[in-house]
Structures are given as C-alpha cells and as structure tokens.
C-alpha positions in Angstrom: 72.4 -29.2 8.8 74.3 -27.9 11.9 73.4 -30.5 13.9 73.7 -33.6 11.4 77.4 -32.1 10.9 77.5 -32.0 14.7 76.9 -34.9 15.5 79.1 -36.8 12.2 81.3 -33.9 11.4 83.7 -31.6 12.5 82.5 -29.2 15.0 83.7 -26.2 13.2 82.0 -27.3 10.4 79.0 -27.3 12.5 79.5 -23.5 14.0 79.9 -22.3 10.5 76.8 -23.6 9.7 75.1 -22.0 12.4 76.7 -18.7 11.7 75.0 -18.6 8.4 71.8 -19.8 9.7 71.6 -16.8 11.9 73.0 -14.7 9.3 70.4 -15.9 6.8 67.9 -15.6 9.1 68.4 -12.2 10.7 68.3 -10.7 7.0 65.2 -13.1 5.9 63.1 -12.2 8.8 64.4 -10.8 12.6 60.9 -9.6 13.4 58.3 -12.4 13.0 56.9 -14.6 16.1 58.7 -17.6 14.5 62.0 -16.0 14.0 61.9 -15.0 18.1 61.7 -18.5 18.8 63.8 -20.0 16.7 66.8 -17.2 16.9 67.2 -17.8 20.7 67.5 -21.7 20.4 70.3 -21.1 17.4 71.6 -18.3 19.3 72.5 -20.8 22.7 73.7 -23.9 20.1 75.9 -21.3 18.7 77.5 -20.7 21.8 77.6 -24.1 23.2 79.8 -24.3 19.5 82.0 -21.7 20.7 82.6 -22.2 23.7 83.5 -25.8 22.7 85.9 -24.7 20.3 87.1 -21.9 22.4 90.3 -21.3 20.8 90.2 -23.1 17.7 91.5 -20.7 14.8 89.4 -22.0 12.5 87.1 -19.9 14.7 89.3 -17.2 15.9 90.6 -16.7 12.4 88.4 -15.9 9.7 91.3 -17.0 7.3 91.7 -20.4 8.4 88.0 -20.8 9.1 87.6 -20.2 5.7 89.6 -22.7 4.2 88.5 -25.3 6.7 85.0 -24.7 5.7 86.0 -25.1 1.8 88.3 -28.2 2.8 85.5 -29.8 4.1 83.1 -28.4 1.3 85.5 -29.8 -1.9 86.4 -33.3 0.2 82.5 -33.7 0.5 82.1 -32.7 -3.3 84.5 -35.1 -5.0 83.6 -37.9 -2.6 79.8 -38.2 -3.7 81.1 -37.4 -7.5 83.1 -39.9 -7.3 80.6 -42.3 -6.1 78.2 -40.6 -8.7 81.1 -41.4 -11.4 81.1 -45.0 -10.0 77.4 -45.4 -10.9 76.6 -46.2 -7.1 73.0 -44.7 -6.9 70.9 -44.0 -3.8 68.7 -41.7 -1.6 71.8 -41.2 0.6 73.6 -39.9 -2.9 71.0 -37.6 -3.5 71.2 -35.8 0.1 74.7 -36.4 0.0 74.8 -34.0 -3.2 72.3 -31.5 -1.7 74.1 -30.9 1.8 77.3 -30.4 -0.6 75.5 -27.4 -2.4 74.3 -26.5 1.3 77.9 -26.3 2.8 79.1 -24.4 0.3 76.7 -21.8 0.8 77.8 -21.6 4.3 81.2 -20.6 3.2 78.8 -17.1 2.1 79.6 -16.1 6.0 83.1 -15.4 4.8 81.6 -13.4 1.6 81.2 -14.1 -1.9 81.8 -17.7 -3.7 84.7 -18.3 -6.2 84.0 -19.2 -9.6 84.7 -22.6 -8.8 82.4 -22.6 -5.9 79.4 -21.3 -7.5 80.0 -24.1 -10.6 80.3 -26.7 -7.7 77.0 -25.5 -5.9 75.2 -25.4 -9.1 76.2 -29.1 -10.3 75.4 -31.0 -6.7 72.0 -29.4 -6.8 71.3 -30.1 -10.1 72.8 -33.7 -9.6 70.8 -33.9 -6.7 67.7 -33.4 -8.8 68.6 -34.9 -11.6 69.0 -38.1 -9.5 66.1 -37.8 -7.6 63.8 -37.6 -10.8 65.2 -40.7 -12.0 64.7 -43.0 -9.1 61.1 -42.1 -8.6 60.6 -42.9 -11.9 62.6 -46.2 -11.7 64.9 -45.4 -14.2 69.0 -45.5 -13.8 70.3 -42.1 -14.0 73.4 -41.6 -16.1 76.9 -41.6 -13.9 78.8 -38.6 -14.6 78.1 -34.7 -15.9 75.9 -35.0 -18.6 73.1 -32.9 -19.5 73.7 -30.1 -17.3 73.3 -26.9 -18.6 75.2 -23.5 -18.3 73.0 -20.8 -16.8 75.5 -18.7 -14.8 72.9 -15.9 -14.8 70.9 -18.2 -11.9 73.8 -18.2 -10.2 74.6 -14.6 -10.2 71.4 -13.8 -8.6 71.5 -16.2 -5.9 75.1 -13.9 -4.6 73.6 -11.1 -5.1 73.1 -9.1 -1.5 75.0 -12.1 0.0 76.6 -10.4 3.1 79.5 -11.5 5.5 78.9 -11.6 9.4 82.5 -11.3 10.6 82.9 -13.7 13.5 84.5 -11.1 15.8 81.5 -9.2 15.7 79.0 -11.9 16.2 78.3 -11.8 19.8 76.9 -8.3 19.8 74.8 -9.2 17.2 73.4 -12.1 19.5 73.3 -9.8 22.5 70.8 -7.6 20.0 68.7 -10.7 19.3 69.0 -11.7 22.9 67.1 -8.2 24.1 64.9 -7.6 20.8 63.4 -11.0 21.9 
C-alpha cells in the first residue's frame, strides 16, 4: 500500500504507511527468516521516505502527521461513498473501499482509532465485500448503507494491543533491526 500511495499519493501518506508496516510487523514476527528479509527492504524505503520529506511536520510532528493521515483517510472515504451512493460499480470501487479501511488502520501508529474511525473502517470493508460478492455473482449491488450490521464487539478486538511507534524514536528501533539481521 506504501508504494501504490507513493507513487499516486502524497508522500507522507506513503511514510505513514510504512511506519505501520514495520510496526505491524516487528510485533507480528521480528524473528522469522522472512521477516529478516523483508524488514531491511522496508527499513531502506522508510528512509528514502524520510529523508525525502526531511523536514516536513507532518513527519516531524506527530500532531500534524496525524491529522494529515486522517485528512487523507476521510477525503478517500467520502470520495468512494460517494461514488458508492452514485451507484457507479466496479473492481476499482471495491479496492478503492479496502485501501480506505487500510489507511485508516495506519493512523494506529499514532494510537487508538476514534469512534468514528473504527465505524468508517468497519463499513469500507464490509462495502468492499459486500460489493465484491455481488459482481462475481453478476448481480447489482445496492448503492448506499444498507444491510450492514452493528457488531462493535469485532471492532473492539481488532484495537486491542494496538500500540503506537512514536516517530522520534523510530530510527533506533531500525538501527535494532538493522544489527538483529
């Protein structure tokens, strides 16, 4: 996701995205043969970002990073529901809607999600699915909200443990990686 938002998106968007890769990935698995490989290559694109954006505060401050990050998130969001509301249907909708619940997990690097992001997570991957199902089956899904369910329980779990990787402490956590590997 990084790299698609790399190469189309903002770059900060793109660092944050690779901040909670590594983050994810360092509590997943740190010790595994595939995780040594991988963790160096996301480890250099990381600071390729950085020294890109240098001194960008949406990367020097956590604050503003933060609310760039949810910017980005929410103009995503209402962009593809509003396209979903329009009845436009397609594969691009349906990644369009997944990448939206994806982005907003990123914005887990600055700690737990709102309410508001949690509802908005849970509704683009459920629309994601929802649409999905329907064009393999050649049916027309239904434009709008309808049908999903509340399960806020789901949710719940999915924050649980979620920890934030403050940015100012990120490159000694890649000098780590960089010698465990």
């Amino acid at each position: 996701m990084a790299q698609e938002h790399d190469k189309r998106g903002p770059p900060v968007v793109a660092y944050y995205c690779c901040l909670y890769a590594m983050q994810t990935g360092m509590k997943v698995d740190s010790k595994t043969p595939e995780c040594r490989t991988f963790s160096p290559k996301l480890m250099d694109q990381l600071e390729a970002l950085m020294k890109q954006l240098g001194d960008n505060e949406a990367v020097t401050q956590e604050i503003v990073g933060s609310a760039h990050s949810e910017n980005y998130a929410l103009k995503m969001f209402f962009y593809v529901d509003n396209e979903d509301h329009a009845g436009r249907f397609h594969k691009n909708k349906i990644k369009s809607f997944y990448t939206e619940s994806l982005l907003i997990d990123v914005k887990i690097a600055f700690g737990e999600l709102t309410d508001e992001n949690v509802k908005h997570r849970k509704y683009a991957r459920w629309k994601a699915t929802y649409i999905h199902n329907f064009l393999k089956n050649g049916e027309t899904p239904q434009a709008g909200p309808g049908g999903i369910e509340e399960d806020n329980d789901v949710e719940e779990n999915e924050n649980a443990g979620a920890t934030s990787l403050p940015t100012q402490t990120l490159s000694r956590h890649l000098q780590l990686m960089t010698q465990a590997t």
